[in-house]
N, C-alpha and C positions, 0 to 999 in steps of 0.2 A: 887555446881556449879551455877553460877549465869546467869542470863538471856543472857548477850552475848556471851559463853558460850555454851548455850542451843542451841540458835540460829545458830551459825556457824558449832554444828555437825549434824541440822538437814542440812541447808545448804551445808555438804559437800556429802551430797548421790545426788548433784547434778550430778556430775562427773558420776554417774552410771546413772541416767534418760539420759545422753548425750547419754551413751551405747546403751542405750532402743533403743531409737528413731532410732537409725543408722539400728538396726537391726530388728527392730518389726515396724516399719511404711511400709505402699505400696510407698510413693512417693521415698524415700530414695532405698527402696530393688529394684525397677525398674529403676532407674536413677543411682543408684552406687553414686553419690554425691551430695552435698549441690548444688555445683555452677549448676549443668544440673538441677537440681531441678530448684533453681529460674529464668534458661533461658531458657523453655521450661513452656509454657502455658499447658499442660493437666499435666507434673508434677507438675507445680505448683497447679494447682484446686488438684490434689489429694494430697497434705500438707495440701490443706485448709479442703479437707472432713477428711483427716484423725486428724483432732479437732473438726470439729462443727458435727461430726456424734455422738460424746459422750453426750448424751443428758440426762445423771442420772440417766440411766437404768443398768442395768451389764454393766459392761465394754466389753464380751466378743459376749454378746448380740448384741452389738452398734457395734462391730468390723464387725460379720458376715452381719449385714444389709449394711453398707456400701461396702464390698467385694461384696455383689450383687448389690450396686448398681454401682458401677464401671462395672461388667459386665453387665449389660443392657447400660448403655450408650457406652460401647468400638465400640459393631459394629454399632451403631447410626451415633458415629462421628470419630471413626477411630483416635482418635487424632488430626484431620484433622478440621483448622481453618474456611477453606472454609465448608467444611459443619454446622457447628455450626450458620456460618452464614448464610445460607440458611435457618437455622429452624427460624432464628429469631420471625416471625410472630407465633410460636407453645407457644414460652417464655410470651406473653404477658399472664396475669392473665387470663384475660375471656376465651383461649382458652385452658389451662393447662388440662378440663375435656372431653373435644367436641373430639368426633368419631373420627377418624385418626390421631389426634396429634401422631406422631414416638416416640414421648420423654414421653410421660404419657405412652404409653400400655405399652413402653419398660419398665418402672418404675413398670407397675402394672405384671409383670412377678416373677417367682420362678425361681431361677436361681442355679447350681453347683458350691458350694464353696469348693468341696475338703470335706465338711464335711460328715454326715449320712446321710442327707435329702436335701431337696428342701430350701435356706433359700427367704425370700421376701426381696427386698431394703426398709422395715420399716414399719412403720405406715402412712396413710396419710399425717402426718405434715413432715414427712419426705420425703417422695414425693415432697411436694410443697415446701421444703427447696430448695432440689436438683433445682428443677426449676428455682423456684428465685433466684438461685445461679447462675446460669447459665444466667439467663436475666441480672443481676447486671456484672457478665464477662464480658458478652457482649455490654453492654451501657455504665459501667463506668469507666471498664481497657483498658489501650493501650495494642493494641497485645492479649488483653482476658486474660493479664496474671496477676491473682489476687494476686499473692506473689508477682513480682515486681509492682502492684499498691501501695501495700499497703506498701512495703520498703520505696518506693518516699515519699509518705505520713508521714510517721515518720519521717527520714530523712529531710522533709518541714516545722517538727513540728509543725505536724497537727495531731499527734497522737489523737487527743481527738476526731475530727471531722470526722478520720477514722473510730473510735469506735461505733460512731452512726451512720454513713450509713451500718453498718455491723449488727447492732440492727434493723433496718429496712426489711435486709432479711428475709423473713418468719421463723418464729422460732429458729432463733438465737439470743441465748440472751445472761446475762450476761458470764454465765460459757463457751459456746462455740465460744463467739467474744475476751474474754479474753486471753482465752486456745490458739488460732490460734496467736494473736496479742505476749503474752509471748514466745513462740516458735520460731515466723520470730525473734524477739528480741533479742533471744539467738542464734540461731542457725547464723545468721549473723550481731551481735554482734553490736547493733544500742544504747547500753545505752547512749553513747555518744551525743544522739539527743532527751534525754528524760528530762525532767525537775521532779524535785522530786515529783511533785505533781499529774503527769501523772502513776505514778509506779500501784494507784490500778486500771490503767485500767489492768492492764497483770498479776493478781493475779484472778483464776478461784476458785469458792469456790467447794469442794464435801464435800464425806464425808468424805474420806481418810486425808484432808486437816483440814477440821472440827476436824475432833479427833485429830490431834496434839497439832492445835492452842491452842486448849479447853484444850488439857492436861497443858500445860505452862504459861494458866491461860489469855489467848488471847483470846477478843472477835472473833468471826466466819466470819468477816465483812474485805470486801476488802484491802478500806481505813486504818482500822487500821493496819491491818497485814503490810501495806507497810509503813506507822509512827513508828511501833514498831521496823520493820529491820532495816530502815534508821538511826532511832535511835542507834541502837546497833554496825552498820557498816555491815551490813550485806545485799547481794543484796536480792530485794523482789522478783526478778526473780527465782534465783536459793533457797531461802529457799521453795516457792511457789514449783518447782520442785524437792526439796529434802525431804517434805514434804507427797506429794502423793507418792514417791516411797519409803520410810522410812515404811509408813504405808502398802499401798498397798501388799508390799511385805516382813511384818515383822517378817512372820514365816519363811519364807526361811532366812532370816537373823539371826534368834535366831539359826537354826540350823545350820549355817555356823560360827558361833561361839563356837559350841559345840567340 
């Protein structure tokens, strides 16, 4: 079997991460679709935490921090635009730690996930993500709504300059400004507006991703992953997503082969 090949059957387990998302994400299970996803501002922030919450820890780790942290922000802002803008003055950095900020205690709470215990919205960096998430909503998207900011953006083919003011949020870096960017990409279907040399921005590296590359004999590294598909014809989107789900979920795959 040779490398193109290789490439389009890991590429084809894209098809089932589509599955994933529709059914194991918050924004999608509350919203019921793509389109109320991207025309509603709180489902769209929950698209964006449900990427930049995965930060290299367990996958399922990351999942329950983020569930609590959607319940401590729910009765904060209700969903509701106008309140978010009221905290405005809580968002600025110097105040995220000061005695009544509404959005730091509610962060710093245990909250009921349905699971056995009490889970926390994270670590401190997770905290001050959530924050500057939220300050960045609020300054630099129309409407606060950060999935159609950042469609506009690509779409203006500005993808690259999006990439870095999203790197600027506290603690987002490459794998969860990638992850978020790869996803709107797919999910409403913007390759159209990408130039080939923007491709490694939307290739997130883990480990799952790591062990494939590396099995096939592919550097670990963004750039090349998206040179090597391009090369082959194969999109860097969907091998990227066919990839972590290939891996991710390779024993249940051996066994649905048996």
């Amino acid at each position: 079997m040779n490398m193109m090949e290789k490439l389009k059957k890991v590429e084809a387990f894209s098809n089932d991460y589509a599955a994933l998302i529709r059914s194991d994400t918050i924004a999608f299970k509350e919203a019921k679709s793509w389109e109320r996803v991207r025309e509603n501002w709180w489902y769209a922030l929950l698209f964006y935490f449900d990427r930049v919450y995965y930060q290299g820890r367990n996958d399922k780790l990351s999942g329950y921090f983020e569930r609590a942290a959607i319940k401590a922000l729910e009765p904060v802002l209700a969903g509701d635009l106008t309140k978010l803008k009221r905290l405005r003055h809580w968002l600025e950095p110097e105040q995220w730690n000061v005695e009544g900020n509404p959005l730091w205690e509610a962060l710093g709470r245990t909250y009921n996930i349905g699971r056995d215990k009490l889970y926390a919205t994270g670590t401190k960096y997770d905290k001050k993500m959530v924050m500057d998430s939220l300050r960045f909503v609020l300054n630099d998207c129309k409407d606060c709504n950060i999935l159609e900011h950042s469609i506009q953006e690509i779409q203006s083919g500005n993808i690259a300059g999006l990439s870095k003011r999203l790197h600027e949020i506290f603690n987002v870096k490459d794998k969860a400004s990638s992850f978020f960017l790869r996803d709107a990409v797919f999910v409403y279907e913007l390759d159209a507006y990408l130039k080939p040399e923007d491709y490694y921005l939307l290739v997130p590296i883990d480990v799952h991703v790591s062990r494939i590359v590396e099995r096939l004999g592919i550097k670990a590294d963004a750039r090349e992953i998206a040179i090597v598909c391009q090369q082959n014809g194969v999109s860097p989107v969907r091998f990227n997503q066919g990839a972590f789900y290939f891996s991710y979920f390779s024993f249940d795959i051996l066994l649905d082969m048996l």
